[in-house]
NUNULO-693108 format. One record per residue: chain; x, y, z of N, C-alpha, C in turn; residue number from 0. Coordinates in pm, whole numbers, plus 50000, padded with zeros to 5 digits. Layout:
NUNULO-693108
{"A" {X Y Z} {X Y Z} {X Y Z} NUM}
...
//
This chain:
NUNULO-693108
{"A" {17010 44101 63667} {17112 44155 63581} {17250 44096 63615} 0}
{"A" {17245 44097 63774} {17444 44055 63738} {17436 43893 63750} 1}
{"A" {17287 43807 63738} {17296 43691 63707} {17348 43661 63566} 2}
{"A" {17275 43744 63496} {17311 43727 63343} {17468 43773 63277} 3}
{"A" {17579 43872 63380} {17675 43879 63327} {17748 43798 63386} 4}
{"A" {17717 43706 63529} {17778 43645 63576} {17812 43497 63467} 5}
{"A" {17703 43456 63436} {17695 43344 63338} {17773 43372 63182} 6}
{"A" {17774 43510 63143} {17797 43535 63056} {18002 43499 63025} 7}
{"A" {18029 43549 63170} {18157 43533 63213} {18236 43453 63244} 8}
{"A" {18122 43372 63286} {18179 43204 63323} {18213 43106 63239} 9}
{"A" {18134 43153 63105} {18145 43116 62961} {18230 43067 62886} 10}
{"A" {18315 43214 62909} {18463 43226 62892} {18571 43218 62918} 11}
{"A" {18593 43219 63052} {18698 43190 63165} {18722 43058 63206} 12}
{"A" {18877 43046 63219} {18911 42859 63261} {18883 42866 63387} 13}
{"A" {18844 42980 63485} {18837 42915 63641} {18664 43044 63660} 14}
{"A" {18633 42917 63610} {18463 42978 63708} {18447 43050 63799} 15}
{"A" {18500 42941 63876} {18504 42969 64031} {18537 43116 64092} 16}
{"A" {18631 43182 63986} {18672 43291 64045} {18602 43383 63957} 17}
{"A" {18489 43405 63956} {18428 43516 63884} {18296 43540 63998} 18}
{"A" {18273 43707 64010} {18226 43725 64081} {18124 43834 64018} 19}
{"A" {18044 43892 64093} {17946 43997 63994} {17942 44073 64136} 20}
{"A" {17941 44227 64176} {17877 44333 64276} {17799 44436 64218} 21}
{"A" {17665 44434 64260} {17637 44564 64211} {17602 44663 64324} 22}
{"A" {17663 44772 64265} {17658 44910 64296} {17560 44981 64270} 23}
{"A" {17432 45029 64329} {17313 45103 64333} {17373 45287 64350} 24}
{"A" {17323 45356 64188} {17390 45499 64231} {17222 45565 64203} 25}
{"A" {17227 45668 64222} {17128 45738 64203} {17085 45768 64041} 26}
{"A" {17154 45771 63934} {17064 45746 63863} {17151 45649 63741} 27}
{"A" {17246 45575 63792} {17284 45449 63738} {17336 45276 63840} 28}
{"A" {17328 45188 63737} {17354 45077 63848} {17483 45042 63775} 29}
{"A" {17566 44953 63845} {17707 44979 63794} {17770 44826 63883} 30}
{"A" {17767 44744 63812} {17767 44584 63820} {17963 44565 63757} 31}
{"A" {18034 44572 63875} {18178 44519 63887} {18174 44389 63878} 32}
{"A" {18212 44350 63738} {18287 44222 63673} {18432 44186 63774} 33}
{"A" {18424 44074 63816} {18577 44038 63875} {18625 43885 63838} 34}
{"A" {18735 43894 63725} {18764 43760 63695} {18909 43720 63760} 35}
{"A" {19002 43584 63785} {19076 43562 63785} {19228 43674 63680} 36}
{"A" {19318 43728 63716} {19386 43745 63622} {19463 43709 63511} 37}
{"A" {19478 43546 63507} {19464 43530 63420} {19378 43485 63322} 38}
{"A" {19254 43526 63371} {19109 43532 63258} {19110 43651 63211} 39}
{"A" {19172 43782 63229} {19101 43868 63199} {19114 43936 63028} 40}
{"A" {19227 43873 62966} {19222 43838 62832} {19049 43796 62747} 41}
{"A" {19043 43679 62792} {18932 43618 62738} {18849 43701 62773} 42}
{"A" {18762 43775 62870} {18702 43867 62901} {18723 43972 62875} 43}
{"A" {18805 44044 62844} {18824 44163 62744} {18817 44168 62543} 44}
{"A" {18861 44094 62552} {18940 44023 62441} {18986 44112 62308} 45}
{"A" {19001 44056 62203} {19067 44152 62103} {19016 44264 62112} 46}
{"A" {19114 44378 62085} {19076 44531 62082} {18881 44555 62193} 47}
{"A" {18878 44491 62282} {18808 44494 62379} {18616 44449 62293} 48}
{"A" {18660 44342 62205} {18507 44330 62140} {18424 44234 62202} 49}
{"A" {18478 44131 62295} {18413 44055 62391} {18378 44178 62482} 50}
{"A" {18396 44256 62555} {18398 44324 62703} {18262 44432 62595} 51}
{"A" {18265 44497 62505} {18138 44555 62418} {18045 44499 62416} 52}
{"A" {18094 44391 62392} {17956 44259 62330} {17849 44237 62448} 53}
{"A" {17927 44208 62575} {17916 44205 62738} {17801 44304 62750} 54}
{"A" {17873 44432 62722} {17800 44532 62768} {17654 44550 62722} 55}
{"A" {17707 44505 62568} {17582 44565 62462} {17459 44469 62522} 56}
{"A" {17465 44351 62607} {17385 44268 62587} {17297 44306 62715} 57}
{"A" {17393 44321 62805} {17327 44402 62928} {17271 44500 62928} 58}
{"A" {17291 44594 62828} {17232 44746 62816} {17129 44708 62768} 59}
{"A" {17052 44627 62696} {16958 44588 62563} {16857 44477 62687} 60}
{"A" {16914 44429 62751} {16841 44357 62840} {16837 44436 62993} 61}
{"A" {16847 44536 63030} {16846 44647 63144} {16758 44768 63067} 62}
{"A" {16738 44760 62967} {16643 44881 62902} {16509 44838 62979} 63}
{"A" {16451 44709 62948} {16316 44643 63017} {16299 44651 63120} 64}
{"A" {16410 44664 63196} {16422 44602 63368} {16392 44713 63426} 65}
{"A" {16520 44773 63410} {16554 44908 63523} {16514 45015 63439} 66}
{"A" {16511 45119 63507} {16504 45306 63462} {16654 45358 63501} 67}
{"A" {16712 45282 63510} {16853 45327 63506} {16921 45339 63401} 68}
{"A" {17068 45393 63412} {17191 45294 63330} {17271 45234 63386} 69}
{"A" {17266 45133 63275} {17381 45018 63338} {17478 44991 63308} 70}
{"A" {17559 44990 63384} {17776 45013 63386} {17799 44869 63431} 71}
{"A" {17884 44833 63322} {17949 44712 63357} {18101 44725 63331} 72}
{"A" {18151 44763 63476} {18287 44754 63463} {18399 44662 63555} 73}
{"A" {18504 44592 63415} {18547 44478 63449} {18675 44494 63528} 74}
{"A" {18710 44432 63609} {18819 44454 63727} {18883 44332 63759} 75}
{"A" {19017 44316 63821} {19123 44229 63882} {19037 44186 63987} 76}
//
């Protein structure tokens, strides 16, 4: 999972390099901290936040198969 938002992120952002993925194991969700450069975090959010949805939606739809969890993808400095 945070292979796939890692790539997803890298996509978009002018410095690769600085994008990172952690996930957080909770008891009955997993919760995968996005960390881009600040000045990427435009492109990674993006208008009225429909890139950072899109993000999510794709992970939630591909974490339905995987895990018995839910999955939180929240993006950070």
């Amino acid at each position: 999972m945070e292979q796939l938002v890692e790539v997803l992120a890298k996509a978009l952002v002018d410095s690769p390099d600085d994008v990172s993925v952690t996930r957080l194991e909770e008891e009955h969700a997993v919760i995968l901290e996005l960390r881009v450069a600040p000045d990427d975090m435009g492109k990674v959010i993006g208008k009225q936040g429909r890139i950072a949805k899109a993000i999510r939606t794709v992970v939630r739809a591909a974490a339905a198969r995987m895990e018995n969890k839910k999955v939180i993808v929240e993006i950070k400095q």
